[in-house]
N, CA, C and O atoms as a Tinker XYZ file with bonds, in Angstrom:
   460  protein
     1  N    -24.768000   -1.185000  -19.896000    73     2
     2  CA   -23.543000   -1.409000  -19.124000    64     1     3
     3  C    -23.684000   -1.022000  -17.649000    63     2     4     5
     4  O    -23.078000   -1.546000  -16.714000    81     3
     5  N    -24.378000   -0.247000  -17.597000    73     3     6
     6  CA   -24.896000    0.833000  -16.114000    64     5     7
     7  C    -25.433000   -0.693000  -15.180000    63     6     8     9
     8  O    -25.167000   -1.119000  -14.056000    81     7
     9  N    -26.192000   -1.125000  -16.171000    73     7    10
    10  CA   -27.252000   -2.276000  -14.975000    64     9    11
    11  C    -26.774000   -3.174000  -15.090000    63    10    12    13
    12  O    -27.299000   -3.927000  -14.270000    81    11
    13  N    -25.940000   -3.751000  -15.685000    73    11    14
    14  CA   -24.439000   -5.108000  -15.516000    64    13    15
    15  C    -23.722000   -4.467000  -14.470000    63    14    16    17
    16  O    -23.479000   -5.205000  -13.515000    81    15
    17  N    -23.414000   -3.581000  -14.406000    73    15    18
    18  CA   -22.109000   -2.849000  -13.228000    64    17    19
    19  C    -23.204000   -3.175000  -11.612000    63    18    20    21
    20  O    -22.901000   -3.747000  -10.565000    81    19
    21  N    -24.171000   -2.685000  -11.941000    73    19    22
    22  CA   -25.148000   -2.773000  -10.668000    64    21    23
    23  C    -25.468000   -3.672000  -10.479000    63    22    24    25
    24  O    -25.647000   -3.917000   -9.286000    81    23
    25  N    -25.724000   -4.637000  -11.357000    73    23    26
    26  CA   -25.468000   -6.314000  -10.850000    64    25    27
    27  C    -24.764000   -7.007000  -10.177000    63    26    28    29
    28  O    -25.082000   -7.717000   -9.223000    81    27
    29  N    -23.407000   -6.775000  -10.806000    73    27    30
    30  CA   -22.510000   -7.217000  -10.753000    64    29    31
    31  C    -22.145000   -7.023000   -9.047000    63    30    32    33
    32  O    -22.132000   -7.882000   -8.166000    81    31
    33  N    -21.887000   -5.690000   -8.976000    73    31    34
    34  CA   -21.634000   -4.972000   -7.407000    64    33    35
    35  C    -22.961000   -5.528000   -6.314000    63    34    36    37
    36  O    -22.671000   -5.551000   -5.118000    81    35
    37  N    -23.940000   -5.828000   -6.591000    73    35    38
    38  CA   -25.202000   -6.330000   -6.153000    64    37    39
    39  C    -24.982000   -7.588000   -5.728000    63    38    40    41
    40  O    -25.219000   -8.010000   -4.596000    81    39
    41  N    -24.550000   -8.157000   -6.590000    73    39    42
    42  CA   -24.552000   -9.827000   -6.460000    64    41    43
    43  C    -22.883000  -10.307000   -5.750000    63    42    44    45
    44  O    -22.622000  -11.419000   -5.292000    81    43
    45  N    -21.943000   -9.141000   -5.832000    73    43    46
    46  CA   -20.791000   -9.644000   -5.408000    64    45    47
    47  C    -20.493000   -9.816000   -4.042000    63    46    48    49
    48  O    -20.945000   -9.062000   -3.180000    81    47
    49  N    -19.326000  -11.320000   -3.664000    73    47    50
    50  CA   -19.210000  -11.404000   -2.399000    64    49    51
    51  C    -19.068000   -9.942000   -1.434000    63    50    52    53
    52  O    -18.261000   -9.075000   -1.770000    81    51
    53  N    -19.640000   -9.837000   -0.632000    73    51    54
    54  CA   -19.759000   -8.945000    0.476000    64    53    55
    55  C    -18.355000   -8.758000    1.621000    63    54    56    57
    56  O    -18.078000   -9.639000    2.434000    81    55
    57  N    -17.658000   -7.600000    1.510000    73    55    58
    58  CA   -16.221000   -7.195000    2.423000    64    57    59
    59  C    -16.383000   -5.994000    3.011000    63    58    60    61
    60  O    -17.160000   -5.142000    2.581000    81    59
    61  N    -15.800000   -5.885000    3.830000    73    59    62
    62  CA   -15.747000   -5.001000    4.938000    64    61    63
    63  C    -13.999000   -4.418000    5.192000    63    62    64    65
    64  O    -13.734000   -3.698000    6.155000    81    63
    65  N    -13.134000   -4.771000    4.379000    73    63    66
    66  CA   -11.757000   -5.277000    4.673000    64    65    67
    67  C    -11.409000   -3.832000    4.129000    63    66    68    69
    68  O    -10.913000   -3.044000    4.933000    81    67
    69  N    -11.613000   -3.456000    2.928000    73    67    70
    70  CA   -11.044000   -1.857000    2.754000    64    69    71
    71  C    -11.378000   -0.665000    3.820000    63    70    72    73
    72  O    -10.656000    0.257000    4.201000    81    71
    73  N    -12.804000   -1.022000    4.192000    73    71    74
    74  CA   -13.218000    0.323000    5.276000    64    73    75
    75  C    -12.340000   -0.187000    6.657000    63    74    76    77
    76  O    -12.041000    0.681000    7.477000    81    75
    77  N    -11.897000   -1.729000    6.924000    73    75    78
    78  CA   -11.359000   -1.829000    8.617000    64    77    79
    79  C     -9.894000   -1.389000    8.144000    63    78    80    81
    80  O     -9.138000   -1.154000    9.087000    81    79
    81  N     -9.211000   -1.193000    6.550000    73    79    82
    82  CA    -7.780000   -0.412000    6.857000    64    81    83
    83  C     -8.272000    1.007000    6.584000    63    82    84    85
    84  O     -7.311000    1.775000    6.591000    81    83
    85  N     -9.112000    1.456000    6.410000    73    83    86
    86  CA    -8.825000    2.891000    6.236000    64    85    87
    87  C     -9.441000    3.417000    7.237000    63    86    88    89
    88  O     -9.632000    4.631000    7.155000    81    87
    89  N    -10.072000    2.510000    8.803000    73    87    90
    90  CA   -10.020000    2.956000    9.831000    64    89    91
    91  C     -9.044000    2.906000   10.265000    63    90    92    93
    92  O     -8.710000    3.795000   11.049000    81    91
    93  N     -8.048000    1.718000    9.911000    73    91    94
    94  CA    -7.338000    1.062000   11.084000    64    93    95
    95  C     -5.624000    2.244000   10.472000    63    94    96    97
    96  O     -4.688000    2.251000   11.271000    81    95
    97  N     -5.485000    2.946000    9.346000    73    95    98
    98  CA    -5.191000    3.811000    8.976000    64    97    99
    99  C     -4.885000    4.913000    9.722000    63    98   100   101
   100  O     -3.734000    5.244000   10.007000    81    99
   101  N     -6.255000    5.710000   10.170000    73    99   102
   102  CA    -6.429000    6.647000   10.648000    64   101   103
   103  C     -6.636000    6.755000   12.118000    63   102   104   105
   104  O     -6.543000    7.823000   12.722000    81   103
   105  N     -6.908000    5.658000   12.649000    73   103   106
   106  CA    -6.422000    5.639000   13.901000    64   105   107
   107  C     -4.736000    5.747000   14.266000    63   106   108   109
   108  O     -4.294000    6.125000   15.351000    81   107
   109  N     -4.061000    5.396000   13.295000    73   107   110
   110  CA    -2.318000    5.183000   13.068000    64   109   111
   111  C     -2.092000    6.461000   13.383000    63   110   112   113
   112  O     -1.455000    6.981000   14.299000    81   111
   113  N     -2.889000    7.015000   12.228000    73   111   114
   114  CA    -2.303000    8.789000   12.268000    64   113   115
   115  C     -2.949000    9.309000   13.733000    63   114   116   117
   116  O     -1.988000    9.801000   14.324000    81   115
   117  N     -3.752000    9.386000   14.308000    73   115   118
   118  CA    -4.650000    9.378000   15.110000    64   117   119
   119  C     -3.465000    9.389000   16.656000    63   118   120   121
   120  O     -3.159000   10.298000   17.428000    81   119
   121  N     -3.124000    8.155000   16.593000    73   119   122
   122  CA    -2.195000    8.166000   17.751000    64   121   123
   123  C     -1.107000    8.663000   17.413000    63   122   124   125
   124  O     -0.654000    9.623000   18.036000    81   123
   125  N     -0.346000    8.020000   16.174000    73   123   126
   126  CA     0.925000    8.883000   16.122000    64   125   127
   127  C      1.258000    9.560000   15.286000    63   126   128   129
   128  O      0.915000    9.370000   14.119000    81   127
   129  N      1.974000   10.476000   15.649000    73   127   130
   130  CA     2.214000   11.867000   14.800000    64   129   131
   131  C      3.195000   11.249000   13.695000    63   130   132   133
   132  O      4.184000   10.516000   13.718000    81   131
   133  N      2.197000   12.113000   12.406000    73   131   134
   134  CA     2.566000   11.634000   11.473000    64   133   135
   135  C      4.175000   11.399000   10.611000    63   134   136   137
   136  O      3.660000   11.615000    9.514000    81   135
   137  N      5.367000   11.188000   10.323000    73   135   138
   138  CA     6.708000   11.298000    9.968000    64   137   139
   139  C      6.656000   11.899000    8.780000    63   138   140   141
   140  O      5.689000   12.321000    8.146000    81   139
   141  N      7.878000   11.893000    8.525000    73   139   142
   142  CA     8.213000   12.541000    7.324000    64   141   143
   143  C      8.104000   11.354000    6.294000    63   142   144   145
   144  O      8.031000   10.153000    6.556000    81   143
   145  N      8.113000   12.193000    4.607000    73   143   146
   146  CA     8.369000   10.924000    3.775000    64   145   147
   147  C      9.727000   10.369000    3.891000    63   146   148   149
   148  O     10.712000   10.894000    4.409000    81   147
   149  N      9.639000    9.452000    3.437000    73   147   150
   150  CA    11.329000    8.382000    3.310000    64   149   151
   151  C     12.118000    9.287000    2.080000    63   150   152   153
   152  O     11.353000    9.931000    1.362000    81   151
   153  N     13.127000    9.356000    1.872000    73   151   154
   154  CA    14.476000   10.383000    1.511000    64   153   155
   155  C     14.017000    9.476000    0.079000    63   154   156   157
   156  O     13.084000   10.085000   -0.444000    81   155
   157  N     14.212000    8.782000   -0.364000    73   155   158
   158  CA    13.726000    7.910000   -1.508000    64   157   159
   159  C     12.489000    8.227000   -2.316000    63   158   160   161
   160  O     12.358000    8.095000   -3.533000    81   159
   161  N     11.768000    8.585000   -1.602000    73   159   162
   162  CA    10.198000    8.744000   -2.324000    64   161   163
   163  C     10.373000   10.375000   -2.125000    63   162   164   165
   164  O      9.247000   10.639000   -1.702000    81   163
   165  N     10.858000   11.240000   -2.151000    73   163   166
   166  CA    10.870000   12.651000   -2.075000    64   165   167
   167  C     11.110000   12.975000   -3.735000    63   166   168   169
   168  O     11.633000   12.231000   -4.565000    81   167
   169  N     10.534000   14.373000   -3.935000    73   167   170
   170  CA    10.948000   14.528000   -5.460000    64   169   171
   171  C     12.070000   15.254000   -5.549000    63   170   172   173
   172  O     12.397000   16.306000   -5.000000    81   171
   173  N     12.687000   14.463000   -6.412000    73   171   174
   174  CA    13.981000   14.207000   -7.301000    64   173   175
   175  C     14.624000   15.095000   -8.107000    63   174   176   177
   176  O     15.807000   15.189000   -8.434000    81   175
   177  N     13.236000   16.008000   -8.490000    73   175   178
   178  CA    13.405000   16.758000  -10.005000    64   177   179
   179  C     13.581000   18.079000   -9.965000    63   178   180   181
   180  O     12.880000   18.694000  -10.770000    81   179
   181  N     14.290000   18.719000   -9.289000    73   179   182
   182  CA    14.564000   20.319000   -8.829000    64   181   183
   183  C     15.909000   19.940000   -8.642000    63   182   184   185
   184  O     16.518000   18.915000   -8.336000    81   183
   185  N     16.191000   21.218000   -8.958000    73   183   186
   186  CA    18.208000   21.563000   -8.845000    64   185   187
   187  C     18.059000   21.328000   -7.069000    63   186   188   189
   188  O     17.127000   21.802000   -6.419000    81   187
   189  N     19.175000   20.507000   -6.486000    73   187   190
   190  CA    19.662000   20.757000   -5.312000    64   189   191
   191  C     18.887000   19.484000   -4.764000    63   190   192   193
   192  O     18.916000   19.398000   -3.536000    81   191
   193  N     18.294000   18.616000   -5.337000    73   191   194
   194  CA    17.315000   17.862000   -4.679000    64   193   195
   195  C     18.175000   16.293000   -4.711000    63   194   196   197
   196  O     17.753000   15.343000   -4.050000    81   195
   197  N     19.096000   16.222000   -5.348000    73   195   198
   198  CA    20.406000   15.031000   -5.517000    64   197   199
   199  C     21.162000   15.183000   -4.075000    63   198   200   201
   200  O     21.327000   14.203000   -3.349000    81   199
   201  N     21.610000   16.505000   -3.721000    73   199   202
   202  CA    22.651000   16.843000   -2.307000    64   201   203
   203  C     21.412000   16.426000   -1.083000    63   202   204   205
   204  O     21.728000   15.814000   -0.062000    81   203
   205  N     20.367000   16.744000   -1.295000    73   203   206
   206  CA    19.899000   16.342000   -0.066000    64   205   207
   207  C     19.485000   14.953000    0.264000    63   206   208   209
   208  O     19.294000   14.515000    1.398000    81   207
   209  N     19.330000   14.102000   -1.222000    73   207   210
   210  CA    19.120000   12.804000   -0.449000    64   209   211
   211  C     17.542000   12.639000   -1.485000    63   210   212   213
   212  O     16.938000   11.595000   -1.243000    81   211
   213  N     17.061000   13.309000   -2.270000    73   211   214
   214  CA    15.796000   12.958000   -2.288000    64   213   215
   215  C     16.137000   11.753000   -3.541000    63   214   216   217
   216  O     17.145000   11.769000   -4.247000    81   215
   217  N     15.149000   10.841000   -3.601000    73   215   218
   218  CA    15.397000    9.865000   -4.537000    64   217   219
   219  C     16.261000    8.706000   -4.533000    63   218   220   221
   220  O     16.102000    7.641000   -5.130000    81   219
   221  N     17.370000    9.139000   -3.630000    73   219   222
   222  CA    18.269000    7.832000   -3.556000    64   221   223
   223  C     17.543000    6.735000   -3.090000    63   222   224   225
   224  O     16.503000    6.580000   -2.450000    81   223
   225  N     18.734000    5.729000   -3.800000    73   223   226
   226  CA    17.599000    4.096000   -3.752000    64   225   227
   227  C     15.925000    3.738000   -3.870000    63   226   228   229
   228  O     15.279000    2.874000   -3.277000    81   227
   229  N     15.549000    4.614000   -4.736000    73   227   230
   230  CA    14.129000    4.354000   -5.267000    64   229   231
   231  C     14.137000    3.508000   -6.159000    63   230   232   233
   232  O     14.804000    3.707000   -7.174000    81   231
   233  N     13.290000    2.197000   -5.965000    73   231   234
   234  CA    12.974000    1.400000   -6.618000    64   233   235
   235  C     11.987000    1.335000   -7.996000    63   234   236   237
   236  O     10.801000    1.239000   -7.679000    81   235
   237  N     12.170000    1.360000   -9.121000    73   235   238
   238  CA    10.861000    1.669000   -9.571000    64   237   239
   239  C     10.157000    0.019000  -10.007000    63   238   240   241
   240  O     10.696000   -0.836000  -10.709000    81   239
   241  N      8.880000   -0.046000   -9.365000    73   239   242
   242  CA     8.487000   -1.348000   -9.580000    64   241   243
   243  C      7.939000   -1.906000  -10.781000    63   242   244   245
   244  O      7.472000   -3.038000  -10.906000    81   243
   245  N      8.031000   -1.067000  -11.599000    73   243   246
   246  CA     7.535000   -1.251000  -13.163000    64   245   247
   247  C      8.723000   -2.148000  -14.129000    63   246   248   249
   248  O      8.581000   -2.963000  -15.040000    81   247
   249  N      9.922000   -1.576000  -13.459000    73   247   250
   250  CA    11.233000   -1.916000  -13.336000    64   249   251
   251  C     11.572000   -3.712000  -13.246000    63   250   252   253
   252  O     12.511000   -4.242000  -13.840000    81   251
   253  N     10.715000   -4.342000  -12.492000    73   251   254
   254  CA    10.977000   -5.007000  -11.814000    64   253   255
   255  C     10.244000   -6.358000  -11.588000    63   254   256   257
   256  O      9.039000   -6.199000  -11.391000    81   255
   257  N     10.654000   -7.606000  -11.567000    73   255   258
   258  CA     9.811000   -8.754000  -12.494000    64   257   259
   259  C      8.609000   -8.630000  -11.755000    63   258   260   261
   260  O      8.720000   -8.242000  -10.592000    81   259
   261  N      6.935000   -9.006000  -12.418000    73   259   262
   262  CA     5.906000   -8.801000  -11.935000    64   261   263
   263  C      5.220000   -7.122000  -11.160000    63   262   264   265
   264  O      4.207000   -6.952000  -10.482000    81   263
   265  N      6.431000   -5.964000  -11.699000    73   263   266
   266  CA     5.786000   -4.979000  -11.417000    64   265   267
   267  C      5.655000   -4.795000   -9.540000    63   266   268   269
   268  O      4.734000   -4.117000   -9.086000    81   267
   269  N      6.359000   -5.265000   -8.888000    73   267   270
   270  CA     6.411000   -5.487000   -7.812000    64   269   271
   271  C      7.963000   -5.291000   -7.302000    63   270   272   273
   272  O      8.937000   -5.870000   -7.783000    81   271
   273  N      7.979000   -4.122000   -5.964000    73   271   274
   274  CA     9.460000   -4.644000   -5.479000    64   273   275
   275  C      9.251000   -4.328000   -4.187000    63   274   276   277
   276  O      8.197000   -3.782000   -3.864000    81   275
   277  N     10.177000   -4.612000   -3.307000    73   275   278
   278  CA     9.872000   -4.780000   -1.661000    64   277   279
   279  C     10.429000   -3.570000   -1.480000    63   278   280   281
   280  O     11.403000   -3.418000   -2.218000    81   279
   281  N     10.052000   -2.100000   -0.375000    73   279   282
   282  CA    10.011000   -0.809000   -0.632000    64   281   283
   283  C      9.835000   -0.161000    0.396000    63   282   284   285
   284  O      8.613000   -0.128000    0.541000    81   283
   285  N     10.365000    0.444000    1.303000    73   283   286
   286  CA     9.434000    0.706000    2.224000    64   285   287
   287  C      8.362000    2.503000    1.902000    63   286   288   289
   288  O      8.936000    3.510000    1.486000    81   287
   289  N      7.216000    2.477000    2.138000    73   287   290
   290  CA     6.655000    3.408000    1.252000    64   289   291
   291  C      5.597000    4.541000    2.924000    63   290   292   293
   292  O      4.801000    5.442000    2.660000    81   291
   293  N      5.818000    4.264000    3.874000    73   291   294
   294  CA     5.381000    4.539000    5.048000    64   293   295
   295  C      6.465000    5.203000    6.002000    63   294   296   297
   296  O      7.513000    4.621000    6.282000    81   295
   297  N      6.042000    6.819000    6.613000    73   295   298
   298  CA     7.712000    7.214000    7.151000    64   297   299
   299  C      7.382000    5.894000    8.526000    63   298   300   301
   300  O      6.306000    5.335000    8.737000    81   299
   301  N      8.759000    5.683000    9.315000    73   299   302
   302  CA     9.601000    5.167000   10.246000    64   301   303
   303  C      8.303000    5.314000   11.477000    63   302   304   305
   304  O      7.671000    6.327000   11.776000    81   303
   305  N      8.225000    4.378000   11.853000    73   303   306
   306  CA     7.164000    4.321000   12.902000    64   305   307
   307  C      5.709000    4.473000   12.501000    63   306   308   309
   308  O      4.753000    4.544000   13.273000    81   307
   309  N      5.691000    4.504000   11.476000    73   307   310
   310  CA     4.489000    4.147000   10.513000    64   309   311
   311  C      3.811000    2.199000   10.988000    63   310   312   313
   312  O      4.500000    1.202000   10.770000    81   311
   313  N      2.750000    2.165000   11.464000    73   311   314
   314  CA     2.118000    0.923000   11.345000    64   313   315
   315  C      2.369000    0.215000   10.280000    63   314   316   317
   316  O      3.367000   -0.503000   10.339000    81   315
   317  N      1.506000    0.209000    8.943000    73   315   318
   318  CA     1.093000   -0.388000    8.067000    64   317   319
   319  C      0.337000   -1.780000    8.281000    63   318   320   321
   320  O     -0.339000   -2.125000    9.251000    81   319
   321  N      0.655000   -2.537000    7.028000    73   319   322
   322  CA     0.125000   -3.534000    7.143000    64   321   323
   323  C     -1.976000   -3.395000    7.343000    63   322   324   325
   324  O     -2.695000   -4.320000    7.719000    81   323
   325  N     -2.307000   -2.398000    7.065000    73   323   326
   326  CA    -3.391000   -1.701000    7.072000    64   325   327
   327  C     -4.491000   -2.686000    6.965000    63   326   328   329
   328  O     -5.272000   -2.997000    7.863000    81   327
   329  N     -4.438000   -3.337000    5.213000    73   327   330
   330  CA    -5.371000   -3.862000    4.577000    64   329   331
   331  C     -5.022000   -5.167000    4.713000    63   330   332   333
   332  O     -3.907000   -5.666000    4.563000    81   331
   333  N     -6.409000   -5.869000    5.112000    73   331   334
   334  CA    -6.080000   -7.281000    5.387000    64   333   335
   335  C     -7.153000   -8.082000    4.611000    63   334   336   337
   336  O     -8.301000   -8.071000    5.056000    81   335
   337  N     -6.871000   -8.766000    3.499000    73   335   338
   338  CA    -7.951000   -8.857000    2.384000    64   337   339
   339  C     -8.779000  -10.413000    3.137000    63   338   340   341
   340  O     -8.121000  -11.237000    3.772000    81   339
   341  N    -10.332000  -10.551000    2.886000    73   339   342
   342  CA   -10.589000  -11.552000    3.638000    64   341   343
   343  C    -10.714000  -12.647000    2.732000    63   342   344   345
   344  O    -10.029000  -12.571000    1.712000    81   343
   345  N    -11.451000  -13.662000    2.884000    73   343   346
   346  CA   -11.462000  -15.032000    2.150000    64   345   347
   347  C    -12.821000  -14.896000    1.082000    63   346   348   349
   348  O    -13.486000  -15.920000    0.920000    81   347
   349  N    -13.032000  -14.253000    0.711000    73   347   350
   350  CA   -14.596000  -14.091000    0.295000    64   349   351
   351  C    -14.326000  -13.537000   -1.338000    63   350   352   353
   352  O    -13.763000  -12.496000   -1.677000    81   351
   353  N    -14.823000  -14.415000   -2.057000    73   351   354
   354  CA   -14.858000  -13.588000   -3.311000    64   353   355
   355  C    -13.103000  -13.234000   -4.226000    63   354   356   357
   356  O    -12.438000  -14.227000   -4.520000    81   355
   357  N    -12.792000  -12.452000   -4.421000    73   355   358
   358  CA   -11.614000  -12.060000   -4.839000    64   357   359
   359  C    -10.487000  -11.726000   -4.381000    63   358   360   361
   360  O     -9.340000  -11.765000   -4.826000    81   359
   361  N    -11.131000  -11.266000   -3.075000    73   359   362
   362  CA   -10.049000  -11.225000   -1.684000    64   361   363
   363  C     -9.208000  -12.343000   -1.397000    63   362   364   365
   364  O     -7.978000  -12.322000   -1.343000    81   363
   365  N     -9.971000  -13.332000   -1.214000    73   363   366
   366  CA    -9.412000  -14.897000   -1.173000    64   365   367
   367  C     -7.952000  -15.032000   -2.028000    63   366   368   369
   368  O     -6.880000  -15.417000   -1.559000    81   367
   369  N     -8.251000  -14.565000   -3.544000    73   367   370
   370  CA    -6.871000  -13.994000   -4.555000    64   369   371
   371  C     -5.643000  -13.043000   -4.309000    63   370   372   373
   372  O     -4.430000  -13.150000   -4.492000    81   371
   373  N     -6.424000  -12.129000   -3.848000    73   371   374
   374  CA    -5.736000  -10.809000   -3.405000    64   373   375
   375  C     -4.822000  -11.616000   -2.388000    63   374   376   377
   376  O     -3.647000  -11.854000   -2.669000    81   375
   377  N     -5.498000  -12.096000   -1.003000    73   375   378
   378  CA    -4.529000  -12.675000    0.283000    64   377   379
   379  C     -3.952000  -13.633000   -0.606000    63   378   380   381
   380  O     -2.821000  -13.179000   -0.783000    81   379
   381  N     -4.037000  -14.576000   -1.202000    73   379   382
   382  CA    -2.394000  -15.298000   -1.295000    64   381   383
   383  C     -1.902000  -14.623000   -2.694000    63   382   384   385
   384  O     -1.740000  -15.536000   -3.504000    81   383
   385  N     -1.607000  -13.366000   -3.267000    73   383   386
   386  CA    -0.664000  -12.760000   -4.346000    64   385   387
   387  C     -0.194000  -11.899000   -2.786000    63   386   388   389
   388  O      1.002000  -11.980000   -2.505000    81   387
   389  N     -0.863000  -11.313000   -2.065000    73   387   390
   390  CA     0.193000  -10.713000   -1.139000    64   389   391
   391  C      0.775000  -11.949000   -0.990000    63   390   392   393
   392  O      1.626000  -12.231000   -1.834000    81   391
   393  N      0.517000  -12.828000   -0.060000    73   391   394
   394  CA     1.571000  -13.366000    1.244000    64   393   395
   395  C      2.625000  -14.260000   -0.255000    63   394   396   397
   396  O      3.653000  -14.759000    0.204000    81   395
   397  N      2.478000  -14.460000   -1.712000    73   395   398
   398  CA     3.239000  -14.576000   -2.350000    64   397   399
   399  C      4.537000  -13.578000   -2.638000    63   398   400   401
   400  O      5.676000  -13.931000   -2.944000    81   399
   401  N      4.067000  -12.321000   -2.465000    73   399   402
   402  CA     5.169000  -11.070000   -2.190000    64   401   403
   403  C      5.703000  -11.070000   -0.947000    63   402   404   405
   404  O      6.655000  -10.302000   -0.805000    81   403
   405  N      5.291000  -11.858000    0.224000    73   403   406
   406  CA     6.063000  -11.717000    1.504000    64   405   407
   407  C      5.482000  -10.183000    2.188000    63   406   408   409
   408  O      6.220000   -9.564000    2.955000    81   407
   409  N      4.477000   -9.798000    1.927000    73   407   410
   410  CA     4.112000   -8.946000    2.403000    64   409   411
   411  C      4.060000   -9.183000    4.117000    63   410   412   413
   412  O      3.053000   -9.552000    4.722000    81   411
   413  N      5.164000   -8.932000    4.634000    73   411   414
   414  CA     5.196000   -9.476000    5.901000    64   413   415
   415  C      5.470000   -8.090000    6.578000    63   414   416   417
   416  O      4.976000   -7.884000    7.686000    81   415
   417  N      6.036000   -7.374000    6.125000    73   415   418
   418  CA     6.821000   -5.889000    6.610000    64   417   419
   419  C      6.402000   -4.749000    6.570000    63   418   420   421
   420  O      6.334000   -4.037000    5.568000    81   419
   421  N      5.962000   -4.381000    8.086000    73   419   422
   422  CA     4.780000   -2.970000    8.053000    64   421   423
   423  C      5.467000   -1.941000    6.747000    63   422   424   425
   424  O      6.630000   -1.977000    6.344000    81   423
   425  N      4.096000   -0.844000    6.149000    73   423   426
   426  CA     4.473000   -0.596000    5.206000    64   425   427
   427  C      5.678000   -0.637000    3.749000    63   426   428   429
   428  O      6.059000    0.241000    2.974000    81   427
   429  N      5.906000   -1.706000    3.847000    73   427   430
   430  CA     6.561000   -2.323000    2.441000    64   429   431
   431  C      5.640000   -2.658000    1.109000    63   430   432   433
   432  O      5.737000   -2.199000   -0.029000    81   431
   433  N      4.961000   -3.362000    1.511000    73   431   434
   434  CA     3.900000   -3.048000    0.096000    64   433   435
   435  C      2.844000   -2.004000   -0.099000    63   434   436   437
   436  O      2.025000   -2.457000   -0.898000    81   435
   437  N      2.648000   -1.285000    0.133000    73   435   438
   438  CA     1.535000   -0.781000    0.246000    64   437   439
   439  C      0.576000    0.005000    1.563000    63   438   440   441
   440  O     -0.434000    0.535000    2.025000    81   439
   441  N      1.156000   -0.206000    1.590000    73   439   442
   442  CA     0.637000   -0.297000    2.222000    64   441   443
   443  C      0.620000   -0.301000    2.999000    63   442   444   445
   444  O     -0.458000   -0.028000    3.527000    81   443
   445  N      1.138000   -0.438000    3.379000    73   443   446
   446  CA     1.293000   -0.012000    3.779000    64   445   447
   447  C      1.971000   -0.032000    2.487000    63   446   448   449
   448  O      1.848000    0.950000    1.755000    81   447
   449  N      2.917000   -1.382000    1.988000    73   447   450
   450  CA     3.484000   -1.686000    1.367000    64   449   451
   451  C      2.685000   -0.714000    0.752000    63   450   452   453
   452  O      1.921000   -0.508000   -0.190000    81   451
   453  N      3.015000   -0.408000    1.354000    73   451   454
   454  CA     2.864000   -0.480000    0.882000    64   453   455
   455  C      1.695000   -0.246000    0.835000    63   454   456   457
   456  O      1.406000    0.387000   -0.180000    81   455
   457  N      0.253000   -0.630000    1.950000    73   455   458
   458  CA    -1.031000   -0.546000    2.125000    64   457   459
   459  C     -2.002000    0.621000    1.861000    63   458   460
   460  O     -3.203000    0.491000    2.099000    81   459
């Protein structure tokens, strides 16, 4: 299984697209100082954590047809939009299931959105 995996990774189309967002990432943080998390994605689960706001309007995307929901997951002045998948290989897949989500909106998927 070891030397199928090393094949496999050997022989597969060639990308560069994960290392240019997790530069293009850290240059984000790099220039701007980093925000807080969004009041939504804060944890929920401690007494007193309802009065301040943590959790409201959290989406859960498991929830939600195709496991997918539009979110914003990056604090406020956050770039995103990080990862930009190229045409090569599986990426080619990856770019149109994003731009099928409308991944149009700095961190909403991953990446920011959400990314």
């Amino acid at each position: 299984p070891l030397a199928e995996a090393t094949l496999y990774i050997a022989t597969a189309p060639k990308s560069n697209s994960a290392y240019r967002a997790i530069n293009s990432a850290l240059e984000d943080v790099r220039r701007n100082r980093p925000g807080p998390v969004p009041p939504h994605l804060r944890d929920a689960s401690y007494k007193g954590a309802e009065k301040l706001g943590h959790g409201k309007g959290y989406k859960y995307p498991h929830d939600h047809p195709g496991g997918w929901v539009e979110q914003r997951y990056l604090p406020e002045g956050a770039g995103g939009g990080y990862y930009q998948p190229g045409e090569r290989g599986y990426e080619a897949e990856v770019r149109r299931r994003l731009a099928g989500l409308g991944r149009s909106q700095p961190g909403a998927a991953g990446g920011g959105g959400s990314d």
